[in-house]
C-alpha positions in Angstrom: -53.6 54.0 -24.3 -52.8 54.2 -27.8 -53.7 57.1 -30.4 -52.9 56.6 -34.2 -52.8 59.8 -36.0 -53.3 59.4 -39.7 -50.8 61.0 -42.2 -47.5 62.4 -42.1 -46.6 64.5 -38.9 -45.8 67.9 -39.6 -42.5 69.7 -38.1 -42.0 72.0 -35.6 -40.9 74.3 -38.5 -44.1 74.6 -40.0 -46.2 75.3 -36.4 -45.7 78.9 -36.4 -45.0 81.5 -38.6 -44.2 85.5 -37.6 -46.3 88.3 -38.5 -44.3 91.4 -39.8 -44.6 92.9 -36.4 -42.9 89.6 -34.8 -45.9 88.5 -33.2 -46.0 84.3 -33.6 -49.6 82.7 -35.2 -50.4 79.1 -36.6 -49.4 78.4 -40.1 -52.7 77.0 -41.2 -51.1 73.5 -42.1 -50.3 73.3 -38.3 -54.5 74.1 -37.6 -55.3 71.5 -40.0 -52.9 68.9 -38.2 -54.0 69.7 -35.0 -57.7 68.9 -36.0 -56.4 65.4 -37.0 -55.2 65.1 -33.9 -57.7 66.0 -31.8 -60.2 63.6 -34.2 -58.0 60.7 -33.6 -58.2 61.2 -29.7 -62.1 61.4 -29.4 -62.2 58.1 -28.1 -60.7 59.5 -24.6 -63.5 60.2 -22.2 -60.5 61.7 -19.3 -57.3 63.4 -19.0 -54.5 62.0 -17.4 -53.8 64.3 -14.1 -49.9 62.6 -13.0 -47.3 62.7 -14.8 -47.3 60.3 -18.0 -44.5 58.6 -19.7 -45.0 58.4 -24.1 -44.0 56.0 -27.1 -44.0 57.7 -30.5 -43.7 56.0 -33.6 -43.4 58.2 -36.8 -44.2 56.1 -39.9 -43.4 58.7 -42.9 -44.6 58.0 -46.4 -41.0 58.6 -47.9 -37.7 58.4 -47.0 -36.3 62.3 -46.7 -34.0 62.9 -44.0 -35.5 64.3 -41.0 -34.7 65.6 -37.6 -37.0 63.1 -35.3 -36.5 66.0 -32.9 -39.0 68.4 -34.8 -42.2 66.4 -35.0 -43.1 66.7 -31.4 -44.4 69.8 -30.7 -48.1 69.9 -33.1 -49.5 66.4 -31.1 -48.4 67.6 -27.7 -50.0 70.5 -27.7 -53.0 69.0 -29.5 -53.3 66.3 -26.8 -53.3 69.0 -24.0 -56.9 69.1 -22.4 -58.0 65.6 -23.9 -55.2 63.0 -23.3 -53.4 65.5 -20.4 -54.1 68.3 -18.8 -50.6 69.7 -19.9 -47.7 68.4 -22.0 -45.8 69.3 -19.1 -46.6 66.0 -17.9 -44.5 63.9 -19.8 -41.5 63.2 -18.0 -40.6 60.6 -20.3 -40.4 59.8 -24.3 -39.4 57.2 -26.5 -38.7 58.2 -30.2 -38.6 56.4 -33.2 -38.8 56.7 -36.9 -40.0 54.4 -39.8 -41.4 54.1 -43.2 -44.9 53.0 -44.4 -45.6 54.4 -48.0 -49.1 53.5 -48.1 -49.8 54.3 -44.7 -47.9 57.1 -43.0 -49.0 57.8 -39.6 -47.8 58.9 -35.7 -48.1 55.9 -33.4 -48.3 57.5 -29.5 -48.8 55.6 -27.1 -49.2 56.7 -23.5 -49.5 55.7 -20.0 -49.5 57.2 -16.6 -46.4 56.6 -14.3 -47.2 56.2 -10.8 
């Protein structure tokens, strides 16, 4: 199965934010993303149950350095319920970064391993 998520990911570093007590809460940019994410899964009418096995293709709109390793954590946690029960379940990943100026976007792909 394949999920296209419009726009440019958002980083690990912008899911939470502290309160001045400590406690952890969304940063309203992360709520917003995970909206997008959940709108570009609709289409899936069942959760995987076994363990699943992803593809993710980052296309970002410019060409800033990023750690590849800090996009992950806003879709997983989006997909959890709709694509998976938990994103537990992946025991496997393949990363990957590009460029699309006109048309950045997260490319997951996903498929149950047996």
């Amino acid at each position: 199965m394949k999920i296209i998520i419009p726009g440019n990911p958002i980083s690990v570093n912008h899911y939470t934010a502290n309160t001045k007590f400590g406690r952890k809460y969304l940063t309203k940019k992360a709520k917003e993303y995970q909206k997008v994410v959940k709108e570009s899964s609709k289409h899936i009418t069942e959760p995987f149950t076994g363990d699943v096995q992803v593809k993710v293709i980052y296309y970002f709109g410019d060409k800033r350095r990023r750690d590849l390793l800090n996009y992950d954590k806003v879709w997983a946690d989006s997909f959890e319920g709709i694509v998976y029960l938990d994103d537990k379940q992946i025991i496997k990943a393949t990363l990957e970064k590009k460029y699309d100026k006109e048309n950045p976007r997260t490319e997951v792909e996903i498929w149950q391993i047996y």
